[in-house]
KEVEXBA-429288 format. One record per atom (N, C-alpha, C): residue in one letter; x, y, z. Coordinates in pm, whole numbers, padded with zeros to 5 digits, always signed. Layout:
aXYZ;...
This chain:
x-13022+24250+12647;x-13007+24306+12512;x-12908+24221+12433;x-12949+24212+12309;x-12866+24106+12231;x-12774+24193+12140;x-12612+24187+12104;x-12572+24232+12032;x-12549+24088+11894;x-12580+24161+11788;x-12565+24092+11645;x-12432+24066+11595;x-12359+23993+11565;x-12210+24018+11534;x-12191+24020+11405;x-12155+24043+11332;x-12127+24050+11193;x-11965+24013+11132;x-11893+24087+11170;x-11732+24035+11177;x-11715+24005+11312;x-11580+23876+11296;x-11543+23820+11402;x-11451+23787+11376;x-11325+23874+11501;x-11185+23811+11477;x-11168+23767+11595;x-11041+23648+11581;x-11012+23542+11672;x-10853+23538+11667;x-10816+23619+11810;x-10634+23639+11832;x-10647+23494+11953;x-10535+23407+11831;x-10473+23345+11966;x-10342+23309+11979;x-10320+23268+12079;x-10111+23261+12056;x-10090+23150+11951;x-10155+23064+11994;x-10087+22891+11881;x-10214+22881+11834;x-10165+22771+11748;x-10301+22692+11673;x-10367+22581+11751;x-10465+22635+11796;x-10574+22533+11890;x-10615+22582+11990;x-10545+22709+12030;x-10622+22807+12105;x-10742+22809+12109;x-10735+22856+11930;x-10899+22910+11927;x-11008+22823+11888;x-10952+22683+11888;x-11052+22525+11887;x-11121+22514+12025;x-10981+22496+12057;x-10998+22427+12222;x-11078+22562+12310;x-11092+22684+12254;x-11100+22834+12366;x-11270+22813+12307;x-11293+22789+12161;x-11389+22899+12084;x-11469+22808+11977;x-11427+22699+11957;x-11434+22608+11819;x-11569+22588+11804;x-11661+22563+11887;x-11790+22501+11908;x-11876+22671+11863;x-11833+22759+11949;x-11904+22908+11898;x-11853+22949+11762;x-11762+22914+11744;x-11707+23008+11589;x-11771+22920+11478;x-11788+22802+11506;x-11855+22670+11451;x-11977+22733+11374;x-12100+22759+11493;x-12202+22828+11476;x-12222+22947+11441;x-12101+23048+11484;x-12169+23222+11394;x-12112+23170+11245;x-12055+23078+11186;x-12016+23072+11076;x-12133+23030+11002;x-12205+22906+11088;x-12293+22870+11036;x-12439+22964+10970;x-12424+23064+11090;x-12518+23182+11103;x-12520+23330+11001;x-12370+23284+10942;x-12347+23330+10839;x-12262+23487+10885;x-12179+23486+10981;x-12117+23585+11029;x-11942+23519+10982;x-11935+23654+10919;x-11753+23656+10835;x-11672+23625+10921;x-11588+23534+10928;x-11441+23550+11024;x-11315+23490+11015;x-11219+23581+11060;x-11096+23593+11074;x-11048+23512+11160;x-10930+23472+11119;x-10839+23420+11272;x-10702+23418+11217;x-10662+23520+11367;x-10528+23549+11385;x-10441+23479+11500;x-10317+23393+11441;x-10216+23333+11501;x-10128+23388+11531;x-10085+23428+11631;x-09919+23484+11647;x-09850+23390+11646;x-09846+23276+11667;x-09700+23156+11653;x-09735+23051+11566;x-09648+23013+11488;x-09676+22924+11362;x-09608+22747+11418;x-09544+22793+11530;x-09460+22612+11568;x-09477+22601+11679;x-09444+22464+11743;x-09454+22401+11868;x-09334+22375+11914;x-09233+22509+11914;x-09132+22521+11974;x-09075+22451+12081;x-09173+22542+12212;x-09190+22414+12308;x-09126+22306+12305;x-09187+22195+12248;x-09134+22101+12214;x-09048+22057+12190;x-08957+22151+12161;x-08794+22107+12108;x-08741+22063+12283;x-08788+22156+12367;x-08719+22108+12515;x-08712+21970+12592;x-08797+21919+12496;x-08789+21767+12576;x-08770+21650+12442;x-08704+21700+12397;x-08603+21661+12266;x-08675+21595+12167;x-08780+21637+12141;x-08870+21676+11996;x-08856+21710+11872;x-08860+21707+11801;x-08844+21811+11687;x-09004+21928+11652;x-08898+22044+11634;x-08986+22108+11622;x-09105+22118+11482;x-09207+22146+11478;x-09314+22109+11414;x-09386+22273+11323;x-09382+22314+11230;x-09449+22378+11150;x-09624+22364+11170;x-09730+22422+11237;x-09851+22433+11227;x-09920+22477+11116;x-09857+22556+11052;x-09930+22626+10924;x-10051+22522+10869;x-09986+22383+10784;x-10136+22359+10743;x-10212+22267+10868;x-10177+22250+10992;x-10296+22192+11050;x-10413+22330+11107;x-10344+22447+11142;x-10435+22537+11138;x-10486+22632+11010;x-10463+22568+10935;x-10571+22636+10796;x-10625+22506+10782;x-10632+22373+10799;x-10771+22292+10854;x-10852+22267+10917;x-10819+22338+11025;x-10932+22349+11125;x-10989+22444+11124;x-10912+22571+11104;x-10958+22666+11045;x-11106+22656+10954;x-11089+22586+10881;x-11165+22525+10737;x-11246+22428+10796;x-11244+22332+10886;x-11353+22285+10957;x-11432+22366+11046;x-11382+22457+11057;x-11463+22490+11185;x-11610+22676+11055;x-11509+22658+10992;x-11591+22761+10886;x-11536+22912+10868;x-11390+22917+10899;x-11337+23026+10912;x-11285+23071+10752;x-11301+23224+10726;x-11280+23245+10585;x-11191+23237+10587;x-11094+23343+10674;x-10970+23434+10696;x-10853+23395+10751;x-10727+23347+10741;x-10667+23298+10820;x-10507+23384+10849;x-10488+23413+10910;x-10322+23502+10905;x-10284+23452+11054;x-10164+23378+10958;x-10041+23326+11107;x-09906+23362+11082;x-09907+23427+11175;x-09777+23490+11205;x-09644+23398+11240;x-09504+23499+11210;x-09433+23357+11291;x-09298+23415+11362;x-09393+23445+11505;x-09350+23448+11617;x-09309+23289+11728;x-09213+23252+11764;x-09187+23140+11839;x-09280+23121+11954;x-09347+23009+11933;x-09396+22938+12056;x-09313+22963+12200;x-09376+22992+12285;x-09342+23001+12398;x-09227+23108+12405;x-09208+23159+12320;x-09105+23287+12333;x-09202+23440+12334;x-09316+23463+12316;x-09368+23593+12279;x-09288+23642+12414;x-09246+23627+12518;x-09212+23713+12598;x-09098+23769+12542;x-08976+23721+12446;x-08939+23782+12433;x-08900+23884+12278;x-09058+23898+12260;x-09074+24014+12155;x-09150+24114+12243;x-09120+24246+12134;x-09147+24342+12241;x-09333+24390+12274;x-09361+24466+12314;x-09522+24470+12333;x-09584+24515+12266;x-09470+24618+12237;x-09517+24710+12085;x-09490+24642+11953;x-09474+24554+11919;x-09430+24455+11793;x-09574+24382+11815;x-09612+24294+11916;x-09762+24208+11935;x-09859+24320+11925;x-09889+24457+12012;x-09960+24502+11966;x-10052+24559+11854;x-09887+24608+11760;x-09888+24636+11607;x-09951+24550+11517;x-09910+24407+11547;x-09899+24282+11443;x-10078+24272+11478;x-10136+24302+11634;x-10258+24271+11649;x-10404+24406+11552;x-10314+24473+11629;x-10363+24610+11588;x-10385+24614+11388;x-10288+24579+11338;x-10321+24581+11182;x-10359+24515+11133;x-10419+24333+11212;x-10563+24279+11192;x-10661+24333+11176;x-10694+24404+11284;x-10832+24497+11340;x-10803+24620+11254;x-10683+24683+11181;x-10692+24768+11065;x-10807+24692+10932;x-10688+24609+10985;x-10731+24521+10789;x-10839+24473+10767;x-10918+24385+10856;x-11063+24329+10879;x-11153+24427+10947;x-11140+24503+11002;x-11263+24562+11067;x-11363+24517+11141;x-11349+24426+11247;x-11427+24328+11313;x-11487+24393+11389;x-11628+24412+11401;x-11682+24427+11531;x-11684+24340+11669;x-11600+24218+11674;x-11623+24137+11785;x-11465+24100+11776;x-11394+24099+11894;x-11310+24017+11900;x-11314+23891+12018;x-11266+23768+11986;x-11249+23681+12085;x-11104+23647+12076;x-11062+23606+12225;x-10901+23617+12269;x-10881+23547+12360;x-10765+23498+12400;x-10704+23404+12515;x-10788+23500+12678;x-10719+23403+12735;x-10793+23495+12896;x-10634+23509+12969;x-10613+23660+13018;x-10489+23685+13114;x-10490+23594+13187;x-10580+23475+13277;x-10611+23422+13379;x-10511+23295+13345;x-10446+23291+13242;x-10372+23157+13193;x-10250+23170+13256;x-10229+23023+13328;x-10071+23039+13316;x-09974+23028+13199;x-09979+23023+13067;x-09943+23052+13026;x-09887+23176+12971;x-09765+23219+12975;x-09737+23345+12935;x-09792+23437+12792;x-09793+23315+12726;x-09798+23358+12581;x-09978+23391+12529;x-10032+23282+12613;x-10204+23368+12630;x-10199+23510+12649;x-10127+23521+12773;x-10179+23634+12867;x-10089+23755+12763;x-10026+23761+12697;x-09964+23828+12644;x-10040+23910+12533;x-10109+23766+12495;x-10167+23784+12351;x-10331+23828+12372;x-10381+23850+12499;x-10509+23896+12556;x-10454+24011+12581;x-10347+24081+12598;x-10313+24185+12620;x-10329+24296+12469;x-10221+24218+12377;x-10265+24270+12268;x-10352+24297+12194;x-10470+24178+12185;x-10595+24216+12146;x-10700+24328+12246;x-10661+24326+12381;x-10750+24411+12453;x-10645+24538+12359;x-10558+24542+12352;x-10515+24684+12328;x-10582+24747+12171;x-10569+24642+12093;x-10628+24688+11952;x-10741+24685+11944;x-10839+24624+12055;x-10978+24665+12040;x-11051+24786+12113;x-10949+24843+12144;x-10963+24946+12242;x-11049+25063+12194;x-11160+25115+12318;x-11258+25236+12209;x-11207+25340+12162;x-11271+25375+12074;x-11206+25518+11981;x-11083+25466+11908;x-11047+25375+11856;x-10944+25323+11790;x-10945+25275+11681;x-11097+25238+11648;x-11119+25113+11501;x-11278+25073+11509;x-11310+24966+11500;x-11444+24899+11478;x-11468+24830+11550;x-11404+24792+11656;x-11463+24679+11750;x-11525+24715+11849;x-11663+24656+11865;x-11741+24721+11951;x-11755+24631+12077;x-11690+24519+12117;x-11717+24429+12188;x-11577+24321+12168;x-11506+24269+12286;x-11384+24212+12366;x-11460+24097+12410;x-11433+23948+12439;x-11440+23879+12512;x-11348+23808+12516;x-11321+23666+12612;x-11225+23610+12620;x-11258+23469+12626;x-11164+23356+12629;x-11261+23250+12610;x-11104+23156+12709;x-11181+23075+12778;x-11103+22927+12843;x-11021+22836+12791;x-10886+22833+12789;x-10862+22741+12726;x-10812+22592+12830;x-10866+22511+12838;x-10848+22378+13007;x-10705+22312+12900;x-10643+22324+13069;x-10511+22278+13044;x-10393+22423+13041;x-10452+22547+13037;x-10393+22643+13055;x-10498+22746+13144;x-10609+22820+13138;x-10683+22834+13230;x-10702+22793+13342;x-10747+22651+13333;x-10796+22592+13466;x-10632+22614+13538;x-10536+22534+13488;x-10403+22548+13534;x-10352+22658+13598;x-10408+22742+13550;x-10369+22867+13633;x-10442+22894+13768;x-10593+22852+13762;x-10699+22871+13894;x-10600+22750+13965;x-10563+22674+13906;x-10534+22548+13993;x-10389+22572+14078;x-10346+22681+14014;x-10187+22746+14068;x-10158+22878+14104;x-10314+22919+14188;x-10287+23040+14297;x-10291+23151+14224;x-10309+23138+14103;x-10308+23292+14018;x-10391+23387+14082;x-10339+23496+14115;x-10492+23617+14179;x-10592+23621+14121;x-10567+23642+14031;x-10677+23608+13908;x-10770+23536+13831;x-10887+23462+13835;x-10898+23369+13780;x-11049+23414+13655;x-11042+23327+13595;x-11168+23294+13470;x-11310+23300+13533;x-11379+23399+13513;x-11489+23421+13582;x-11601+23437+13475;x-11649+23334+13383;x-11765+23377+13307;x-11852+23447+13303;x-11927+23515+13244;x-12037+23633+13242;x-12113+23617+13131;x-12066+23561+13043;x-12143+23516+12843;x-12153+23359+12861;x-12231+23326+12807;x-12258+23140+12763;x-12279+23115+12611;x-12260+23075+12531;x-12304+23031+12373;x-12366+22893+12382;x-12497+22893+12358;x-12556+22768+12316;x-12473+22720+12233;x-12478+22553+12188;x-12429+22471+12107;x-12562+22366+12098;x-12523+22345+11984;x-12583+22202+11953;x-12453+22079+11932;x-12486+21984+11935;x-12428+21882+11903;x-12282+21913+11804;x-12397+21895+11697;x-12303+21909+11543;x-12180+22025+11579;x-12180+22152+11667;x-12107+22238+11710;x-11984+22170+11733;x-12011+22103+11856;x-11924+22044+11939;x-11853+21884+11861;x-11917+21839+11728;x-11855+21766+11628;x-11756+21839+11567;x-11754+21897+11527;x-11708+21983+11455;x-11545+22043+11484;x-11613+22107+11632;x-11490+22085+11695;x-11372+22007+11764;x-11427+21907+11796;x-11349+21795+11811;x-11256+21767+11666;x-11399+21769+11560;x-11279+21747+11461;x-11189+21804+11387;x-11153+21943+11431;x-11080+22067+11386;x-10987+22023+11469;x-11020+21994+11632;x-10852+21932+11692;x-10790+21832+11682;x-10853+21737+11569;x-10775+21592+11535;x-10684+21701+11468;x-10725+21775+11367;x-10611+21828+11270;x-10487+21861+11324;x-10467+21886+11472;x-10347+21957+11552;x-10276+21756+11632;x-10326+21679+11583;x-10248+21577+11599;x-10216+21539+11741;x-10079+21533+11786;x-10019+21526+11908;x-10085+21641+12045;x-10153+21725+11941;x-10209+21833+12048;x-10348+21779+12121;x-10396+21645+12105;x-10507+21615+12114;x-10479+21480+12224;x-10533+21571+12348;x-10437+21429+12397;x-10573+21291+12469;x-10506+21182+12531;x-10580+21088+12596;x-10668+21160+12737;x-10765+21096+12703;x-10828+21129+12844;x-10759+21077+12977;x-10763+21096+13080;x-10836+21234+13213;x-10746+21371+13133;x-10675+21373+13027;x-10629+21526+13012;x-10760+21567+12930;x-10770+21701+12990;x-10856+21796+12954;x-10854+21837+12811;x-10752+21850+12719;x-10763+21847+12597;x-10795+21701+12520;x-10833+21635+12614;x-10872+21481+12492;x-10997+21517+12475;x-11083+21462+12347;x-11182+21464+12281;x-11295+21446+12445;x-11315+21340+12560;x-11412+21349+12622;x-11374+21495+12706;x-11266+21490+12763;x-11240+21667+12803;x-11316+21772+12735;x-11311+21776+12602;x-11337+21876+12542;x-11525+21827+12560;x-11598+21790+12527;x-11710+21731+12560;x-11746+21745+12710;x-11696+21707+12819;x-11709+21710+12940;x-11742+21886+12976;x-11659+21949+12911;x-11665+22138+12960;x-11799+22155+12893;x-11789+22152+12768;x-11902+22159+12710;x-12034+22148+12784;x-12052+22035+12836;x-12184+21958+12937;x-12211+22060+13040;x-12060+22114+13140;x-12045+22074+13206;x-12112+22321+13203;x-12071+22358+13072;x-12081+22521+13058;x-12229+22531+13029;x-12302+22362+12973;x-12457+22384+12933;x-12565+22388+13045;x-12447+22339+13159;x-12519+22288+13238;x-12584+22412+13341;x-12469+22522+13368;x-12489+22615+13388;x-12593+22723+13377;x-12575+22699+13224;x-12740+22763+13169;x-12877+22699+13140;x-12861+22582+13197;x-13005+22464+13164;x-13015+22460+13034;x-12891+22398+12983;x-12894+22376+12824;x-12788+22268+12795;x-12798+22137+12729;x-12687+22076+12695;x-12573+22126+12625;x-12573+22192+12597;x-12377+22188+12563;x-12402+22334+12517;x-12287+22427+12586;x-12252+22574+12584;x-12083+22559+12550;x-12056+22729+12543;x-11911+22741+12571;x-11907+22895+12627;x-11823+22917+12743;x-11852+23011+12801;x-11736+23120+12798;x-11724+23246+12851;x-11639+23354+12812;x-11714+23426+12902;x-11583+23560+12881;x-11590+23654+13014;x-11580+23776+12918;x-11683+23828+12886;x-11695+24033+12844;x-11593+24069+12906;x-11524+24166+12799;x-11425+24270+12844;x-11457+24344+12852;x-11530+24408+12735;x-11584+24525+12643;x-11730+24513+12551;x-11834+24542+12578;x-11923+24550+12501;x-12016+24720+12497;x-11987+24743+12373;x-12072+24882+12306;x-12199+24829+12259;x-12323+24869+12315;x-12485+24794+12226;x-12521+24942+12141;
C-alpha cells in the first residue's frame, strides 16, 4: 500500500544532515510537487572550535541547499553544535513539537538513534516525540542514514543499529542535485575514501539501488506509519 505525502518536514541536528540523510528524496517529492519544511536545531559548527578552528555560522549555506534541493520552508534554530546534550529534553521537544504545530506535516523525516552521534540521537528523539499519535498531523515517522555518523556507530558496537525497511527510487538528476546542495556546506564535503565526499555520497546511493534492482535509491527505516 502506498501512502501519498503531501507535507514534509525534515528535523535535523546541523545543516547537512538532511543532504547527506535525505537530499536525493526531498530532491524528488519537491519535484513531485509535495510542500516542505526543514527544521535545524543548530545553526554552527561549534565542534570545530576544539581543534582550534574558528567557529562558523551555517545559516546561509543551509538556506542554499535548502533552495537547491527545492525546500520552501526553512527554520534554524540556534542551539550549539555538539552541545544539544546540554539543553534540556523538554526545550528540543517543544522547539520540535511547534514545527509540527506550525506546518502540519503529514510525514516527518529525522536523524536515526543508531548514530553515534549524540546530537542525532537526541534530535530523533524529539521528532519521534512530536510526531507522536493523537498529538497533531503526522501520520507517518521515518528516519534516514547519515555515513560518517550511522555507519560509525554500527562500526562501534552500538546495540543498535540502522536497519532499513523503506527505499526511494532516484534518478540521476536526484542524486545531482544533491551533491550539489553539499558543495554549499563547504569544508563539510570531504575527499574521498571519506564517506561524505561527493563519490561516497554516490557510492550509498548505488550501493541502496542496488538492493532494490534499481540504480540509485536512498533508504530509511519506518517508525510510524498511519495508511
Amino acid at each position: 500500500m502506498h501512502r501519498k505525502i503531501s507535507k514534509l518536514l525534515v528535523v535535523g541536528a546541523h545543516g547537512d544532515d538532511e543532504t547527506l540523510g535525505a537530499g536525493g528524496t526531498i530532491a524528488r517529492l519537491a519535484d513531485e510537487g509535495v510542500t516542505i519544511s526543514l527544521c535545524i536545531l543548530t545553526n554552527d559548527d561549534g565542534s570545530r572550535s576544539a581543534n582550534g578552528a574558528g567557529v562558523v555560522n551555517r545559516t546561509a549555506a543551509i538556506e542554499l541547499a535548502a533552495k537547491t534541493l527545492g525546500i520552501e520552508r526553512v527554520r534554524i534554530h540556534e542551539f550549539g553544535d555538539n552541545r544539544l546534550d546540554t539543553v534540556s529534553h523538554l526545550a528540543l521537544n517543544r522547539t520540535v513539537e511547534n514545527e509540527v504545530r506550525d506546518f502540519e506535516p503529514d510525514t516527518i523525516l529525522t536523524t536515526s538513534m543508531c548514530d553515534l552521534s549524540t546530537d542525532h540521537a537526541l534530535v530523533s528523539r524529539a521528532a519521534r516525540v512530536a510526531g507522536r499519535p493523537g498529538k497533531g498531523s503526522v501520520q507517518e515517522v521515518r528516519t534516514f542514514e547519515i555515513r560518517s555518523a550511522t555507519d560509525v556507530g554500527e562500526a562501534s558496537g552500538l546495540p543498535v543499529t540502522f536497519r532499513p525497511n523503506c527505499w526511494q527510487r532516484l534518478e540521476e538528476t536526484h542524486i545531482e542535485r544533491k551533491v550539489e546542495a553539499l558543495r554549499a556546506y563547504g569544508k563539510e564535503l570531504e575527499p574521498w575514501p571519506h564517506p561524505r565526499s561527493e563519490r561516497g555520497v554516490r557510492a550509498l546511493a548505488e550501493y541502496r539501488g542496488s538492493q532494490i534492482s534499481t540504480e540509485l535509491a536512498e533508504a530509511f527505516e519506518i517508525v510510524r506509519v498511519v495508511y
